[in-house]
DSSP file (Angstrom, degrees, kcal/mol; ACC not computed):
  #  RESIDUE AA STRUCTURE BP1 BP2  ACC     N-H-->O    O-->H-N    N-H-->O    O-->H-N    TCO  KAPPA ALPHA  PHI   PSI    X-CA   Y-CA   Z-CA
    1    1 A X              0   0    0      0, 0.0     2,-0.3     0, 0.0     3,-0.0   0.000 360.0 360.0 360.0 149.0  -49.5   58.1   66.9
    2    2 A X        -     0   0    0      1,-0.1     2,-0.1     0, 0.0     0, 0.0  -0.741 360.0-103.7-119.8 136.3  -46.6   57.1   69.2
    3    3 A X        -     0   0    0     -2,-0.3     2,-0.3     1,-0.1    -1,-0.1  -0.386  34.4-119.7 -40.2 128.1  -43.2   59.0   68.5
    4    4 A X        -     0   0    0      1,-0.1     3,-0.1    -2,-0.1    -1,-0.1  -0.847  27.1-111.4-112.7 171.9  -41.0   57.1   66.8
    5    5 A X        -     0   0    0     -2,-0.3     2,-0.2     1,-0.2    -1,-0.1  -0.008  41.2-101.0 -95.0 135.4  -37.5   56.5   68.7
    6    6 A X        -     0   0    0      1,-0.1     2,-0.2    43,-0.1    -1,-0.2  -0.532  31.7-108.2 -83.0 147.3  -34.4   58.1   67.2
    7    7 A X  E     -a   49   0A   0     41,-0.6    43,-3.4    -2,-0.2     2,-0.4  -0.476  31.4-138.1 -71.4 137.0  -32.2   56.4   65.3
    8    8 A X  E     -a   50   0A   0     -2,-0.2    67,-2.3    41,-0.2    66,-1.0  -0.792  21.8-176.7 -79.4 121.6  -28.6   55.7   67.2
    9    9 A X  E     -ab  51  75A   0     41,-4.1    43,-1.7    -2,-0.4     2,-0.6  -0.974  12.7-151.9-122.4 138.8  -25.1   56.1   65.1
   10   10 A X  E     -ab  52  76A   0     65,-4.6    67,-1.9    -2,-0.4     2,-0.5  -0.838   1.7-156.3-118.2 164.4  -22.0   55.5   66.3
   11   11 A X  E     -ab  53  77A   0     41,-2.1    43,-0.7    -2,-0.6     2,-0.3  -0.928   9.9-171.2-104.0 119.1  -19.0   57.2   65.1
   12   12 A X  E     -ab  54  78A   0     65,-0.5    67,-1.8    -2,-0.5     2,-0.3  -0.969   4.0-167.7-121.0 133.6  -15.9   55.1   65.6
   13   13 A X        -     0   0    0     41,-0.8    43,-0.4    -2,-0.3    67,-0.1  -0.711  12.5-146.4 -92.3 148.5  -12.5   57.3   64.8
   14   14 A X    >   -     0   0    0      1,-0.6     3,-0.5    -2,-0.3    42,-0.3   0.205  40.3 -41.8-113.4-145.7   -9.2   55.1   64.6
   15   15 A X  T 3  S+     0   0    0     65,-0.3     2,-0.6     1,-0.2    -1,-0.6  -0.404 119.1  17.2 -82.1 179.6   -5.3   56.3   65.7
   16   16 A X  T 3  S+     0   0    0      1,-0.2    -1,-0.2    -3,-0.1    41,-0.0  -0.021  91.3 103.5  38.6   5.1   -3.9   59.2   65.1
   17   17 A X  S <  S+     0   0    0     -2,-0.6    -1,-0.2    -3,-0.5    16,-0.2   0.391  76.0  60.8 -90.8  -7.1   -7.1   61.0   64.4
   18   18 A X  S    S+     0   0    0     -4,-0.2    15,-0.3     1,-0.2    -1,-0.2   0.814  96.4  67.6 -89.7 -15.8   -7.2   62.8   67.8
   19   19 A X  S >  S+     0   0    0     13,-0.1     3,-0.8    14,-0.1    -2,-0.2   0.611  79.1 126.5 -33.9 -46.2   -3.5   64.2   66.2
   20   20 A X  T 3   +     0   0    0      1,-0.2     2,-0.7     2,-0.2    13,-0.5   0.227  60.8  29.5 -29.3 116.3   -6.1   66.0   63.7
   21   21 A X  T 3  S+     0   0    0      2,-0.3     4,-0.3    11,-0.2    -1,-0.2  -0.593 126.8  44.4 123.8 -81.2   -5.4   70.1   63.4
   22   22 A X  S <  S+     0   0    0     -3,-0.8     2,-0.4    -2,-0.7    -2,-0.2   0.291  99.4  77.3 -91.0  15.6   -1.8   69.8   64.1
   23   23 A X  S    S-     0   0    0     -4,-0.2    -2,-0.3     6,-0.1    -1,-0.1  -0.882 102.9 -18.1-140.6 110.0   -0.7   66.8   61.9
   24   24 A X    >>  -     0   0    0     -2,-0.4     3,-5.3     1,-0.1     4,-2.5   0.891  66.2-178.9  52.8  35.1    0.0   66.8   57.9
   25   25 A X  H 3>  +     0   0    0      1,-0.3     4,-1.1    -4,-0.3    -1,-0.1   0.550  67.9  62.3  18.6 -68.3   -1.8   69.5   57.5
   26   26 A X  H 34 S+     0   0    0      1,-0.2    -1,-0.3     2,-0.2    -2,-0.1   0.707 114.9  35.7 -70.0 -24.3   -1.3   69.6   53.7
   27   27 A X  H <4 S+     0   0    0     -3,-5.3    -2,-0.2     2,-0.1    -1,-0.2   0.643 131.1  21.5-118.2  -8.2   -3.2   66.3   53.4
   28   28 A X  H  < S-     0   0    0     -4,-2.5    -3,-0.2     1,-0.2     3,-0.2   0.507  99.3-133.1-139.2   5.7   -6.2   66.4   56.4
   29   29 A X     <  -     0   0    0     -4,-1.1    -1,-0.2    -5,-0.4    -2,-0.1  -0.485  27.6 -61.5 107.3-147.9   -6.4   69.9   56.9
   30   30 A X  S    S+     0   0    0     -2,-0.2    -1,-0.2     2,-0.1    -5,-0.1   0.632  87.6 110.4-132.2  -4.5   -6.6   72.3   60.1
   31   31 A X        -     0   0    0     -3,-0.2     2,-0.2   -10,-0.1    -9,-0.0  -0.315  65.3-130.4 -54.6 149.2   -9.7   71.1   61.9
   32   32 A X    >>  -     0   0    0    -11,-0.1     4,-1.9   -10,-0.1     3,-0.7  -0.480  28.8-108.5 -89.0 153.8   -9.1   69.3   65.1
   33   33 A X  H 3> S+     0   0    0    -13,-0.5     4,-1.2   -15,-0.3   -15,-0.1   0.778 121.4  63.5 -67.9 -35.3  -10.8   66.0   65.7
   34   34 A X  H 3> S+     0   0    0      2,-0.2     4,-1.4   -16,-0.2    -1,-0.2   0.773 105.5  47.7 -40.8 -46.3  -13.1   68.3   68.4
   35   35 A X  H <> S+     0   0    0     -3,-0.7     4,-1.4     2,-0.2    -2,-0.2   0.708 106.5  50.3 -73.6 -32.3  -14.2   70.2   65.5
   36   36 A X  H  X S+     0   0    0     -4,-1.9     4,-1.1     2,-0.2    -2,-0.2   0.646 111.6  54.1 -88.5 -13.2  -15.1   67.5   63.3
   37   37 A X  H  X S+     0   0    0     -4,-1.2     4,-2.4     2,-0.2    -2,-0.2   0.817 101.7  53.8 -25.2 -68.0  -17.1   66.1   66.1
   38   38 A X  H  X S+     0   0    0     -4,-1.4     4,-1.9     2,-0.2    -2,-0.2   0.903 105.8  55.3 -70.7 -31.2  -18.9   69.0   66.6
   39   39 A X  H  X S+     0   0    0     -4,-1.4     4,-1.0     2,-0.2     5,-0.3   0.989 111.9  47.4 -32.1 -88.6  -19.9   68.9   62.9
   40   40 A X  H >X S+     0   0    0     -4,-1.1     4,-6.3     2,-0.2     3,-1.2   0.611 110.3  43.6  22.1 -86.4  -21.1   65.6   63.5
   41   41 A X  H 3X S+     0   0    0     -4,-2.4     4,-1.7     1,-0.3    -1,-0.2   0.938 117.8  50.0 -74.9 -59.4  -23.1   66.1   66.5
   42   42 A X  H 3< S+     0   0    0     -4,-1.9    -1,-0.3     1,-0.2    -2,-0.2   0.570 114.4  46.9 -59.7 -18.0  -24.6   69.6   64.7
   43   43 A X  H <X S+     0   0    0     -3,-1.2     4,-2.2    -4,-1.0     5,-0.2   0.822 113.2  49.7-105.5 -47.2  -25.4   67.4   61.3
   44   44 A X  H  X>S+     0   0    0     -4,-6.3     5,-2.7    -5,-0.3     4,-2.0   0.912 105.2  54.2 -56.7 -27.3  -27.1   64.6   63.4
   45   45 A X  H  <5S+     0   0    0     -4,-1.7    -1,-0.2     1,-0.2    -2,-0.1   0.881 111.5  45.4 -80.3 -17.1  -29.2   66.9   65.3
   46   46 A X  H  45S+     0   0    0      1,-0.2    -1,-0.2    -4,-0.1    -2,-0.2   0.995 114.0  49.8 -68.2 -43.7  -30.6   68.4   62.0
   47   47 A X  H  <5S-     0   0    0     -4,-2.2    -1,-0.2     2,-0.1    -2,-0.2   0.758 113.6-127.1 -64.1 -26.9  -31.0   64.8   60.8
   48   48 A X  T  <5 +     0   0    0     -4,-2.0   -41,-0.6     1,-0.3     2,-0.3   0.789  66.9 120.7  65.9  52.7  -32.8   63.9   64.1
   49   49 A X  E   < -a    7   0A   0     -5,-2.7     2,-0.4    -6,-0.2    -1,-0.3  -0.881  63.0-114.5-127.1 175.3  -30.7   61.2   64.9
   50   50 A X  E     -a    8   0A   0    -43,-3.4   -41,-4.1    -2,-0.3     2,-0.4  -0.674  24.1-169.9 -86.2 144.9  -28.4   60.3   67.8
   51   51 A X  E     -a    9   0A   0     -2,-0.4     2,-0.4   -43,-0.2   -41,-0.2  -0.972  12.9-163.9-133.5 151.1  -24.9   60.0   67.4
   52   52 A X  E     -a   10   0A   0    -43,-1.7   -41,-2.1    -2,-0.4     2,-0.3  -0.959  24.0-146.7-119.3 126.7  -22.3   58.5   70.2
   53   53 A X  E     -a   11   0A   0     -2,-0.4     2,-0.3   -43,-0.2   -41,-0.2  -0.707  20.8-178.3-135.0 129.0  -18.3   59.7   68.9
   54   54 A X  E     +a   12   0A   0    -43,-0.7   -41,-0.8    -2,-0.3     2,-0.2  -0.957   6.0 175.8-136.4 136.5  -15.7   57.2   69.8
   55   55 A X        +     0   0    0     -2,-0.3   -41,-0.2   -43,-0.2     2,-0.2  -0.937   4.7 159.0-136.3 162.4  -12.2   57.5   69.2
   56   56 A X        -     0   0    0    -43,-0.4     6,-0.1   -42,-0.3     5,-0.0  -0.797  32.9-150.0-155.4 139.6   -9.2   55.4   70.0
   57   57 A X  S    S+     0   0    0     -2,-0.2     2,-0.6   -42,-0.1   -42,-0.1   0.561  86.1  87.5 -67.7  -7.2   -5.1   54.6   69.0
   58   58 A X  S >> S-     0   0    0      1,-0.2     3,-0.8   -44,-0.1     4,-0.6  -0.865  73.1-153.6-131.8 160.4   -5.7   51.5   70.0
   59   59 A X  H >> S+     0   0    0     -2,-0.6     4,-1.9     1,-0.3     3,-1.6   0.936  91.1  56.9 -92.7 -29.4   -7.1   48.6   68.1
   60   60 A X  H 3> S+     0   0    0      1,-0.2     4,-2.2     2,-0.2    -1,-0.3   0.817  97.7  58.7 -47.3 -29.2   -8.5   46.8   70.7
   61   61 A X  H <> S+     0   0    0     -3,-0.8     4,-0.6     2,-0.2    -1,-0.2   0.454 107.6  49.8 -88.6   5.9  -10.5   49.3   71.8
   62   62 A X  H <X S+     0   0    0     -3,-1.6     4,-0.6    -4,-0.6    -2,-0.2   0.319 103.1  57.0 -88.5 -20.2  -12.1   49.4   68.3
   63   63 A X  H  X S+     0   0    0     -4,-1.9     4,-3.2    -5,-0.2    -2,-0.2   0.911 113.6  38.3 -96.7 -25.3  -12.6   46.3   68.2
   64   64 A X  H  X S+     0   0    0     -4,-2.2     4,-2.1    -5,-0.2    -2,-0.2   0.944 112.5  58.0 -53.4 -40.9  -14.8   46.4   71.8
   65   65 A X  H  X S+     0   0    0     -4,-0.6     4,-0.7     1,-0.2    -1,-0.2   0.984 110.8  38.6 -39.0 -65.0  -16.2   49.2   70.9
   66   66 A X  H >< S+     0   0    0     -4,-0.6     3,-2.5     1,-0.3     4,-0.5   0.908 111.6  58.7 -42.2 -54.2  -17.5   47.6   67.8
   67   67 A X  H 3< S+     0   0    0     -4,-3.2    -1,-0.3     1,-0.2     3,-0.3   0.859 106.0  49.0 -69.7 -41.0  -18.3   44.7   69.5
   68   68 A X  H 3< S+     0   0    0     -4,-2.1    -1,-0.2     1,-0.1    -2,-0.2   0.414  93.9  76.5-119.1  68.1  -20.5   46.5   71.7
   69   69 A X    XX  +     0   0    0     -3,-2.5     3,-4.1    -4,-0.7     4,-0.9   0.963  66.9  86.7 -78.6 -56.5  -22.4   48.4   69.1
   70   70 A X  T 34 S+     0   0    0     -4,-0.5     3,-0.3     1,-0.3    -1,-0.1   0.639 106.9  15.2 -43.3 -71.6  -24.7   45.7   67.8
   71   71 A X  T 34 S+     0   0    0      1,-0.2    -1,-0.3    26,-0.0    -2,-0.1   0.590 123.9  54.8 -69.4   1.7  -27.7   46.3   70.6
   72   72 A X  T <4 S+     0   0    0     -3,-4.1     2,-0.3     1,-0.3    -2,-0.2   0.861 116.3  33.1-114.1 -42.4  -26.9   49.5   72.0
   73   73 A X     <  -     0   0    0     -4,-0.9    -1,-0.3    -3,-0.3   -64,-0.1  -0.911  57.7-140.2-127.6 145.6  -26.9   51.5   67.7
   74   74 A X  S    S-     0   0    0    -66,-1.0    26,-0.8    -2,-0.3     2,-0.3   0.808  80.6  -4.2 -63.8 -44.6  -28.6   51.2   64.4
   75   75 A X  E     -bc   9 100A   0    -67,-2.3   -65,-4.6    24,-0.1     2,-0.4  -0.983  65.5-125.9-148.2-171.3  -25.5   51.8   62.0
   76   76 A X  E     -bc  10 101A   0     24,-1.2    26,-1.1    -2,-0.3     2,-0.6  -0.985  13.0-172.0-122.7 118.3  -22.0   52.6   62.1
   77   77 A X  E     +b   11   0A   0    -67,-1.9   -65,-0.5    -2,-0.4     2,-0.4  -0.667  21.5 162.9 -87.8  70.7  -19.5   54.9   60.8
   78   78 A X  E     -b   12   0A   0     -2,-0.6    26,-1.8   -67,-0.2     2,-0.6  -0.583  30.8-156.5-113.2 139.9  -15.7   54.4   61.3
   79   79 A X        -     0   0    0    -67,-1.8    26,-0.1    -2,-0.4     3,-0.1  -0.970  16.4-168.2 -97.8 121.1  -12.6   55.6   59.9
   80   80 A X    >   -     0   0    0     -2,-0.6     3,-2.6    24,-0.4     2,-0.5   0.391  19.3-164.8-103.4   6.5  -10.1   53.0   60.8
   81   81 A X  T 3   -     0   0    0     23,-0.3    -1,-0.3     1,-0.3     4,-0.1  -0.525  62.5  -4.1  87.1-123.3   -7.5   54.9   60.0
   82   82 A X  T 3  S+     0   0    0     -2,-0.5    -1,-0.3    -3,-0.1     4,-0.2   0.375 128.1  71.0 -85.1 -16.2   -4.4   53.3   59.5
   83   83 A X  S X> S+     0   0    0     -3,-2.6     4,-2.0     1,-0.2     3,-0.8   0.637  75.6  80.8 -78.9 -13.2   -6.0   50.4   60.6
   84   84 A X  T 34 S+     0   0    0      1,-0.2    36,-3.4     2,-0.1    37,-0.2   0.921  88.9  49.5 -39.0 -49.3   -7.9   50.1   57.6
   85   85 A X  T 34 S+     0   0    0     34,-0.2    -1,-0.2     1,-0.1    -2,-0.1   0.707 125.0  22.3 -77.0  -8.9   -5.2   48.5   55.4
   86   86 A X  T <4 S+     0   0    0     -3,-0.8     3,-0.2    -4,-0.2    -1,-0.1   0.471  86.6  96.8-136.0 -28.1   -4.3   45.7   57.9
   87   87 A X     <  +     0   0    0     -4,-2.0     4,-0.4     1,-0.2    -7,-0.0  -0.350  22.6 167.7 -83.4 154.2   -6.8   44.7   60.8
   88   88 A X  S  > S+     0   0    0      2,-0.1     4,-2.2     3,-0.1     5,-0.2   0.501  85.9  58.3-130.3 -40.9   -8.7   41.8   60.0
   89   89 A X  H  > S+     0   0    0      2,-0.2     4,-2.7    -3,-0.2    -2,-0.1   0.945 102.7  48.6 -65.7 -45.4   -9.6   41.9   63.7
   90   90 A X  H  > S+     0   0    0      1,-0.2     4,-2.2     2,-0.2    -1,-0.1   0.961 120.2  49.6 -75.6 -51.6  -11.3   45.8   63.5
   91   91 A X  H  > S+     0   0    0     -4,-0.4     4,-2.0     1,-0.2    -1,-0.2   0.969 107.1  45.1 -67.3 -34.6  -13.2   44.0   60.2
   92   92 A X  H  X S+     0   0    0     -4,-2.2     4,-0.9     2,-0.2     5,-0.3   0.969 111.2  57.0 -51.6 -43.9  -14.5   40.9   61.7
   93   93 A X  H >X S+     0   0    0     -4,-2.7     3,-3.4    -5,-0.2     4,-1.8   0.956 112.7  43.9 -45.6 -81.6  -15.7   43.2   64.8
   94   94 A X  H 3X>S+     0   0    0     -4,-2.2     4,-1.3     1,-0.3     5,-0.6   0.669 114.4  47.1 -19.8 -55.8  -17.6   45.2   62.1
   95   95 A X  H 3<5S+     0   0    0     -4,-2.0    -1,-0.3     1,-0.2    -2,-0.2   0.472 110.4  51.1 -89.4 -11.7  -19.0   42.1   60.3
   96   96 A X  H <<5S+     0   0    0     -3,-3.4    -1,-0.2    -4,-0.9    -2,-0.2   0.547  97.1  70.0 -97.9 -23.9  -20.1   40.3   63.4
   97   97 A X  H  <5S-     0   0    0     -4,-1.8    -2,-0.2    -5,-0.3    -3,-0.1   0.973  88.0-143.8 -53.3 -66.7  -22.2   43.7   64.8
   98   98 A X  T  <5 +     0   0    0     -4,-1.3    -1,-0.2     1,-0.4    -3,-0.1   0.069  55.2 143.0 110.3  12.1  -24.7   43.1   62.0
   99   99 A X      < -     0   0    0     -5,-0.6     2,-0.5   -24,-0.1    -1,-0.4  -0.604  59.3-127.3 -80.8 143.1  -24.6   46.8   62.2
  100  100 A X  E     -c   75   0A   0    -26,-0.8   -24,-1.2    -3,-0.1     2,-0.2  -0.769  41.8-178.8 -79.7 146.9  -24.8   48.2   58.7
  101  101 A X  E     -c   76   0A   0     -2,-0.5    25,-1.6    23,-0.2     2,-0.3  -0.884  30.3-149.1-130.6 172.2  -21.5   50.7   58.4
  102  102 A X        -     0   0    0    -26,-1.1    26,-0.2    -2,-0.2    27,-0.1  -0.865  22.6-140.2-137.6  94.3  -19.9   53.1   55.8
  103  103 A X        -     0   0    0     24,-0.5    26,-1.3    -2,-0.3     2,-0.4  -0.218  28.1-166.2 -47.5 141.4  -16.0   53.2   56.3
  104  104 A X  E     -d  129   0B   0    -26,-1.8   -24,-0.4    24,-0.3   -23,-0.3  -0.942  14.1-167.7-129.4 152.1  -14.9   57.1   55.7
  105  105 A X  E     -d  130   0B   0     24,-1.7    26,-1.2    -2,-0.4    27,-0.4  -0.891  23.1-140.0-139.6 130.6  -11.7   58.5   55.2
  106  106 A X  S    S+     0   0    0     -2,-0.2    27,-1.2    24,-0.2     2,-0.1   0.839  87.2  45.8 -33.5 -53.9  -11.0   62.3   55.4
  107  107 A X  S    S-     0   0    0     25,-0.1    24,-1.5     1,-0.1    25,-0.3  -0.343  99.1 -95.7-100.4-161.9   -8.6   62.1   52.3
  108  108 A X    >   -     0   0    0     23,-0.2     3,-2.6     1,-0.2     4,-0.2   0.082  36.7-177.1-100.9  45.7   -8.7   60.6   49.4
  109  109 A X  G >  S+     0   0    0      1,-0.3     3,-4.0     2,-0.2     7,-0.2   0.334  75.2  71.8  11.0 -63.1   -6.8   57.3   50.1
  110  110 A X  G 3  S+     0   0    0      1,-0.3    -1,-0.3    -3,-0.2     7,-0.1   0.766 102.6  43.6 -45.8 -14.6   -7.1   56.1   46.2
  111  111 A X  G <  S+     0   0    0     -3,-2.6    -1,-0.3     5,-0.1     2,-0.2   0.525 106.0  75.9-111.4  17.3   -4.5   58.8   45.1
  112  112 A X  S <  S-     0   0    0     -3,-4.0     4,-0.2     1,-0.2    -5,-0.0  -0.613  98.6 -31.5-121.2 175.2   -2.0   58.3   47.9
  113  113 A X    >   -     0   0    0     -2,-0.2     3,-1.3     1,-0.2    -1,-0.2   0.311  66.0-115.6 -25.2 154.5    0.6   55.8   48.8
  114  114 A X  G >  S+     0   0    0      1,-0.3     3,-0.6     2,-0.1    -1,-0.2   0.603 114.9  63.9 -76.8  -3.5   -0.3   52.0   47.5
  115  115 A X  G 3  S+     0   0    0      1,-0.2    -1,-0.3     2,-0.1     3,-0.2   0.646  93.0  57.1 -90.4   3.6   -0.5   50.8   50.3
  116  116 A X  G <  S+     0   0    0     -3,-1.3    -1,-0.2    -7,-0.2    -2,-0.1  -0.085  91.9  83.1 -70.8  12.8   -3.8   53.1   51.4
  117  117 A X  S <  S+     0   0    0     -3,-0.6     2,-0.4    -7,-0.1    -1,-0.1   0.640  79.4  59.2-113.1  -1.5   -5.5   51.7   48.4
  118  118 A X        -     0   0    0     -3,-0.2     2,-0.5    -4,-0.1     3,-0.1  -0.946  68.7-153.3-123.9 150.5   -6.9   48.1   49.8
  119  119 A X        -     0   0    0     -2,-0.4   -34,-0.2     1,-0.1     4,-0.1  -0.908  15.8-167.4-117.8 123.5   -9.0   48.1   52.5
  120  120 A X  S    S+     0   0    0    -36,-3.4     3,-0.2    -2,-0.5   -35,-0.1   0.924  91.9  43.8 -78.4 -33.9   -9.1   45.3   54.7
  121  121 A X  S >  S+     0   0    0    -37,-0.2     3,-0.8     1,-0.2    -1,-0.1   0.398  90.9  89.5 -82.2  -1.6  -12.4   46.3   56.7
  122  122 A X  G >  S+     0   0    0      1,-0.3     3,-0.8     2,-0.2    -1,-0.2   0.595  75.7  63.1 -79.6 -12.2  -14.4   47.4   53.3
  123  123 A X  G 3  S+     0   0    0      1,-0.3    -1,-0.3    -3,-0.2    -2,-0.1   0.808 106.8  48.2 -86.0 -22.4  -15.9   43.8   52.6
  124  124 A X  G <  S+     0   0    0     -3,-0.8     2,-0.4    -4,-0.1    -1,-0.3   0.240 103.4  73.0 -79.6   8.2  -17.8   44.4   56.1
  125  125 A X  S <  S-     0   0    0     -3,-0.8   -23,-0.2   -25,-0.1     3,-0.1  -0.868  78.7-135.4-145.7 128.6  -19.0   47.7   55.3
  126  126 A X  S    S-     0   0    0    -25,-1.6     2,-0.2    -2,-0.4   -24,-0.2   0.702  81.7 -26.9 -78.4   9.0  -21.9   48.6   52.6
  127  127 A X        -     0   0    0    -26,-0.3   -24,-0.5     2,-0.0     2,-0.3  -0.785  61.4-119.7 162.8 175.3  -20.0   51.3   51.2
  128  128 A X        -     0   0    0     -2,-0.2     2,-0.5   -26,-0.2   -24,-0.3  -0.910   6.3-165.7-127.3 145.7  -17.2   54.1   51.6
  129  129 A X  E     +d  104   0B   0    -26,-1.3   -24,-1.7    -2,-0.3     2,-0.4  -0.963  22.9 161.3-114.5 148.5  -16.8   57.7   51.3
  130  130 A X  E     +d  105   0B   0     -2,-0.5   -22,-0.2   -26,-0.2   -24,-0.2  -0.999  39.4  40.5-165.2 155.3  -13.4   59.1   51.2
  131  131 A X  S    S+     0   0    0    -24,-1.5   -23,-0.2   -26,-1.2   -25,-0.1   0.308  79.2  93.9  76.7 -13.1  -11.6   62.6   50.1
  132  132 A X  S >  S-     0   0    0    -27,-0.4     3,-1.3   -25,-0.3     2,-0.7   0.411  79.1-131.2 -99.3  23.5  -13.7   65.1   51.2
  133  133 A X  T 3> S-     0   0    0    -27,-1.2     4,-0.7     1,-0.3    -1,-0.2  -0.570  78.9 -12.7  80.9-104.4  -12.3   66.1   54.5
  134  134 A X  H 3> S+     0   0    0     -2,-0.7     4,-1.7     1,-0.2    -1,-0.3   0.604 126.4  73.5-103.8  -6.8  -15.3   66.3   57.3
  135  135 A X  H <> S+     0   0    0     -3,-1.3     4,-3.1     2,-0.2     5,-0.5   0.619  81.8  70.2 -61.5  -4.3  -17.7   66.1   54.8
  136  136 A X  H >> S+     0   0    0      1,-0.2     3,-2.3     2,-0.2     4,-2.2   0.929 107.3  41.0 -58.7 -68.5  -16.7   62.4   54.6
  137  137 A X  H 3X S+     0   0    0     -4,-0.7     4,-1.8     1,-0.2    -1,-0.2   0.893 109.6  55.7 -27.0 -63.3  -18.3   62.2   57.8
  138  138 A X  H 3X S+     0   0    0     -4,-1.7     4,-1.0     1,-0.3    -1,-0.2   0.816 105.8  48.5 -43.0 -46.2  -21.1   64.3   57.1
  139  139 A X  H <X S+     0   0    0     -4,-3.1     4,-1.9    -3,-2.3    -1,-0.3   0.800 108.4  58.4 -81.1 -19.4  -22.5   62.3   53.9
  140  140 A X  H  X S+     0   0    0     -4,-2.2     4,-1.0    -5,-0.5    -2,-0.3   0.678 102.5  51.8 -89.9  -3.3  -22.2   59.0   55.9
  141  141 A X  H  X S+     0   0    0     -4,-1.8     4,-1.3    -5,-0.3    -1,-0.3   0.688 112.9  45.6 -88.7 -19.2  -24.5   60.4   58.3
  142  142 A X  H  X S+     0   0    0     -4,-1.0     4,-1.0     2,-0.2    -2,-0.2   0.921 116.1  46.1 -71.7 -42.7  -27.0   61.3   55.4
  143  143 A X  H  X S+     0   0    0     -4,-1.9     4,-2.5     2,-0.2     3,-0.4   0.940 109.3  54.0  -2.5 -86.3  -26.6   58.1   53.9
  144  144 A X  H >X S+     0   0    0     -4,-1.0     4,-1.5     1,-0.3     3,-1.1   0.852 115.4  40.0 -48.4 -68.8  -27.0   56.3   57.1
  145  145 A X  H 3X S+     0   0    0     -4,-1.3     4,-1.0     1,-0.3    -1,-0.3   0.682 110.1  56.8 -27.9 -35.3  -30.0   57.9   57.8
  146  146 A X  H 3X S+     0   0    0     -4,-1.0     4,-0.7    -3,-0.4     3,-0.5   0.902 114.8  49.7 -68.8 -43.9  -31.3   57.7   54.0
  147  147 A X  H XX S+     0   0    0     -4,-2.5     3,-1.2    -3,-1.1     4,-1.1   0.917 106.2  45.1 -79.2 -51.9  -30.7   54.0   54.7
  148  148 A X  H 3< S+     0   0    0     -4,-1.5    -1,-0.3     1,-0.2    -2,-0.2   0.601 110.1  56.9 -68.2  -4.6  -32.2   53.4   57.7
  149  149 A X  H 3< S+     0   0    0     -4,-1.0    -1,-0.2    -3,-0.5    -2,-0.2   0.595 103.9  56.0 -60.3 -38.9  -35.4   55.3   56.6
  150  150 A X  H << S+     0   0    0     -3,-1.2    -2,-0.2    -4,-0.7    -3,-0.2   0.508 105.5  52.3-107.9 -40.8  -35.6   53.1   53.6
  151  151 A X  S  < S+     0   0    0     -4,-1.1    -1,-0.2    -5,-0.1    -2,-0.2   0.247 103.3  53.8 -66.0  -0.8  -35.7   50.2   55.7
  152  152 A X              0   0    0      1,-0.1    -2,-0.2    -5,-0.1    -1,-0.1   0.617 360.0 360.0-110.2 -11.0  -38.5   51.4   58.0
  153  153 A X              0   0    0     -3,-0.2    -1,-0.1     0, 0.0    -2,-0.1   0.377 360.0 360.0 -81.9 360.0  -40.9   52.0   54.8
């Protein structure tokens, strides 16, 4: 029986998340965006899947990224950050990938300013985790794996 090919995820991080560790503290914790990486990388290899870590402040370079996920990964995981609540561009990227994704947020958006409580990119995305810190991450790479699994059966 021929091995079969690990699954690819890529991890897209938004602004201000490389800021992680040393910024608001009270509301995203003290890990560095390096450390919630290496969670990541350590939760995919148990999962047996591959994971590629992107981050960038700028929204264009989420929306290439994204753009060139489609052939290259099987799903997607991004925190868009602040860019959640306004790019229409960072969703369209998403929604044109065909890549299935799960938007994350480290906090818990729903209890914080109103204007963190609509999502622009969530209508591309097959569901969200938010408010548990790097575990956000962590269940959207069990997910994503639960998902694609479920699709191969």
């Amino acid at each position: 029986m021929a091995k079969k090919e690990s699954r690819r995820v890529l991890i897209v991080h938004g602004p201000n998340l490389d800021r992680l560790g040393s910024r608001e503290k009270d509301i995203y914790g003290d890990l560095t965006l390096g450390e919630i990486d290496e969670d990541i990388r350590n939760t995919a290899e148990k999962l047996g899947v591959t994971v590629e870590i992107f981050q960038s402040n700028s929204e264009g370079d989420l929306v290439a990224k994204i753009n060139s996920a489609g052939g290259a990964h099987d799903f997607l995981i991004i925190n868009p950050a602040a860019y959640t609540h306004s790019s229409h561009a960072i969703r369209d990227a998403i929604a044109a990938s065909k890549l299935p994704a799960i938007e994350v947020h480290l906090s818990n958006v729903g209890s914080r300013e109103t204007f963190r409580r609509s999502s622009a990119v969530a209508p591309a995305c097959v569901g969200a985790i938010a408010g548990f810190g790097v575990f956000s991450y962590l269940l959207a790479l069990e997910m994503a794996v639960t998902m694609l699994e479920s699709n191969d059966e």
